[in-house]
N, C-alpha and C positions, 0 to 999 in steps of 0.2 A: 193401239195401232200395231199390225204385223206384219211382217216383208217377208214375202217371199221369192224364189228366185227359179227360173224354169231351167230346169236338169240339162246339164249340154250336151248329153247325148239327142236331145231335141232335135239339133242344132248339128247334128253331123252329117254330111255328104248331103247337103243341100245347092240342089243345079243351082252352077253360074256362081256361088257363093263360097268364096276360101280364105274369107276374110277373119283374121283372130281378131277377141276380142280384149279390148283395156280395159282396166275400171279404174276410176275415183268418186271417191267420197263427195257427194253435194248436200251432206247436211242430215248425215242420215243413212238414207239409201245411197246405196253406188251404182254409178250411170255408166254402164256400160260403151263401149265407142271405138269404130274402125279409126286408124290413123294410119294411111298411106302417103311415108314420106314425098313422094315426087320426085319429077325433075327439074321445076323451075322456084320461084320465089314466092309463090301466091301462098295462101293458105284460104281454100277453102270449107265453110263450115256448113253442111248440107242436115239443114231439117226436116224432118220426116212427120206427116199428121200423124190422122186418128183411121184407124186401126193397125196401121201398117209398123215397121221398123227401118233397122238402116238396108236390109235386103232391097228396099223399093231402089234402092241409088247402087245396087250394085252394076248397072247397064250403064255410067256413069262417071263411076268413079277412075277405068282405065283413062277416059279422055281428059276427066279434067286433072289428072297424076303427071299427065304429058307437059304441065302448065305449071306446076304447086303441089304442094301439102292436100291432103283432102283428109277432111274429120266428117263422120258420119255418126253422128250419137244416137242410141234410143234412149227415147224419152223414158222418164218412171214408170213403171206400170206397160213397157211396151218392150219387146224384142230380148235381147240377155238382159239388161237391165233391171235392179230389186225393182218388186214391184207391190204394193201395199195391197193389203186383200180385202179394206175397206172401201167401200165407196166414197163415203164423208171425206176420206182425207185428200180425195182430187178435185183441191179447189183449186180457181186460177192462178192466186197466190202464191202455192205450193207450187205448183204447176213452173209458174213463173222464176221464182227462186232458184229452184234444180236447175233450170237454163241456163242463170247468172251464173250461178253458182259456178257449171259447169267450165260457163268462157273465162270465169276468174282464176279458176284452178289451175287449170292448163296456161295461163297468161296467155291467152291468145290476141296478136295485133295485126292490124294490118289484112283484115280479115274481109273476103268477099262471103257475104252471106248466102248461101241458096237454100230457100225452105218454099214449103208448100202446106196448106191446109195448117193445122195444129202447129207446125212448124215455123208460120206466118203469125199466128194469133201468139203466139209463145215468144220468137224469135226476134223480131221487128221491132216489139216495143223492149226489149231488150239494148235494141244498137239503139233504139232512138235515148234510152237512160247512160251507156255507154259510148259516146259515138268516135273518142279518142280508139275504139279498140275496132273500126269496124271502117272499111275504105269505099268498098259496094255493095249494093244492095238488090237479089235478084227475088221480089216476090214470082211466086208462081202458085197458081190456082187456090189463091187463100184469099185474105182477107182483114180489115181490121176494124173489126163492127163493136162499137161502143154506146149499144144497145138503140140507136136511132135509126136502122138499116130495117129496112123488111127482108126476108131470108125464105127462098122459093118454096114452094111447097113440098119438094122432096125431099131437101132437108129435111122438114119437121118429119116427114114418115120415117124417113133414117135415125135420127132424134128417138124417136117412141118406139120403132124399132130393133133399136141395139139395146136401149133400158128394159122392153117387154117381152122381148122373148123367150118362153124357154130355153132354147138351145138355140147359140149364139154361132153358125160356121164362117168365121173369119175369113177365108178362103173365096169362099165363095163371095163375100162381100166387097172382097178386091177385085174377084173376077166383074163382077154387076158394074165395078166404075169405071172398067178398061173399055179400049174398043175391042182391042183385040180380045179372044178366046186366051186363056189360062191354062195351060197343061196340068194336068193333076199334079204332077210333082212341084211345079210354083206355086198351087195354091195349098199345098199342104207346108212350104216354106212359109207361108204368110202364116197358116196356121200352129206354126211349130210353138212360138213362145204361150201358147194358151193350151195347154193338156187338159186344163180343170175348170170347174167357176172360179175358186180360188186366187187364179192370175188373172181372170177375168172384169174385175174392178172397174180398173181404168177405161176400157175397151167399152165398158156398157154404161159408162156416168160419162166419157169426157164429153160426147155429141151437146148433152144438157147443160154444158158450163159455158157453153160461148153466149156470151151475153147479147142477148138479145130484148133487153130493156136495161133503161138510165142507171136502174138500182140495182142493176147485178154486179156480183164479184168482178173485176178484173174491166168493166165500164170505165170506171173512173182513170185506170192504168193506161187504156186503150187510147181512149181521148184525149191524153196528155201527149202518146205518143205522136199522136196526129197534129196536136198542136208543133209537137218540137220539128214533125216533117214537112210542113210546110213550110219552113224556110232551112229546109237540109239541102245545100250543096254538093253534098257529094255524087257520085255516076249511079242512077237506078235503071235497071233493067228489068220492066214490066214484061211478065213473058207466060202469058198464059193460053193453055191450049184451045182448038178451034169447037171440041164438042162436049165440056164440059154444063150440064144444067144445075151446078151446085153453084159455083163460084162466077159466072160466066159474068153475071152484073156484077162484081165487086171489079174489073180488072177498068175498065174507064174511074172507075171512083180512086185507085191507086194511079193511074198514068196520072190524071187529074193533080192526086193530092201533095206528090214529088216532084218540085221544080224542074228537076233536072229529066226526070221520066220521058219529058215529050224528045229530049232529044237523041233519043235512043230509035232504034227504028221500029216501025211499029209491026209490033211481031206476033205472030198466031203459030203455034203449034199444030201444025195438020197434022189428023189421022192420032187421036191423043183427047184421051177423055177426062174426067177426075184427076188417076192416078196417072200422070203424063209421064213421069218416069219411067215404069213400064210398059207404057204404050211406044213411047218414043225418046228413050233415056238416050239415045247417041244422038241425034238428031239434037236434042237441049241440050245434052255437053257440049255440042260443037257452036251454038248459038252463042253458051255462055261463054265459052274461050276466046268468039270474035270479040264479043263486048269489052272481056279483060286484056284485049291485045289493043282496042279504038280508046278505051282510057286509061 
């Protein structure tokens, strides 16, 4: 196994983006991670999917700083963060563990979660093994499929897509999930952490690990999680956007599956595709600040 780490000059004078980066140790590799003290008491921990980093939440992170703490991590294999240059070693396990690992480190409590995509699948079943460390819970455009879901058909082209392609432009692959158009300068920020195939790894295997049958990796994880959220108490805030065709079926299966879900208001995201923090990152910070203001 080999880690490598993308050069920070990547990573300089990138629009909208002035955010330095921390690291810790998760077992291994070190996980790179924005920490914007705040003004208020919250802490919130914002996860970020597959292909993106914590750049997707920089449209974000001023409102929800107005409120709390804000930690924005990239995942292994994504953004500064080491990132293994095999493919083998990004299983959901692995995957899974740097997460823990992560909110362990940092002892983070008291903790409003906001993830989407990857950051949902990783994230959630995390607070649901955790739940002394985690107060809300905001899924967004993700999901928690424990290989019994059917998953649309443009996933799987996405899926076979990022594993089979020659030349992989990251960039461009953020741009195709927004509504909005991408300036060339954001979408080469998306593509900063990938120079090479090398850092490439994670970005072209994770699409294939989300289980999508009984007897895949991180199934049995998923399923457990759902069991412990069906009877979670705590405030969840279902908040997924209005023109997403990735995730669009999974967002009744989570109002559904969190008791508490229905009594939030039932909220869509206009004008906000896949990647809805780019599309409409102020507009969900300010969603989420009402929610942590009503519980």
């Amino acid at each position: 196994m080999g880690l490598v780490r993308t050069p920070d000059e990547q990573f300089e004078d990138l629009p909208g983006y002035q955010y330095d980066a921390n690291y810790v140790d998760v077992g291994g590799p070190e996980m790179a991670y924005v920490d914007e003290p705040g003004d208020g008491d919250e802490t919130f921990l914002c996860l970020h999917g597959e292909p993106t980093w914590s750049y997707l939440y920089r449209k974000m992170i001023p409102t929800l700083s107005e409120v709390g703490r804000v930690i924005a991590p990239d995942l292994i294999g994504f953004g500064r963060s080491d990132k293994w240059d095999d493919q083998s070693e990004y299983t959901y396990d692995a995957m899974y563990e740097t997460v823990e690992r992560f909110v362990t480190e940092l002892d983070l409590q008291d903790v409003t979660l906001v993830c989407q995509d990857w950051g949902g699948l990783l994230g959630l079943p995390v607070a649901a093994n955790n739940p002394e460390r985690f107060a809300r819970l905001v899924p967004m455009n993700t999901g928690l499929p424990d290989g019994t879901q059917t998953m649309p058909d443009v996933w799987h082209q996405f899926k076979d897509m990022t594993k089979n392609a020659p030349e992989l432009d990251v960039g461009q692959l953020i741009d195709a999930g927004c509504l909005n158009d991408l300036d060339d300068g954001v979408k080469a920020a998306y593509a900063a952490p990938f120079p090479d195939e090398t850092h490439m790894a994670g970005a072209r295997i994770l699409p294939n690990r989300v289980p999508i049958e009984p007897d895949m990796a991180g199934a049995a994880v998923i399923a457990d999680a759902r069991e412990t959220f069906a009877e979670w108490d705590e405030p969840v805030f279902v908040l997924f956007s209005d023109s997403d065709p990735i995730t669009r079926g999974s967002r009744d299966d989570l109002r559904d599956l969190f008791p508490t879900a229905t009594e939030q208001p039932d909220t869509w995201i206009e004008g906000g595709a896949h990647f809805l923090q780019e599309d409409e990152g102020t507009q969900v910070a300010e969603a989420i600040v009402k929610f942590v203001e009503r519980t």
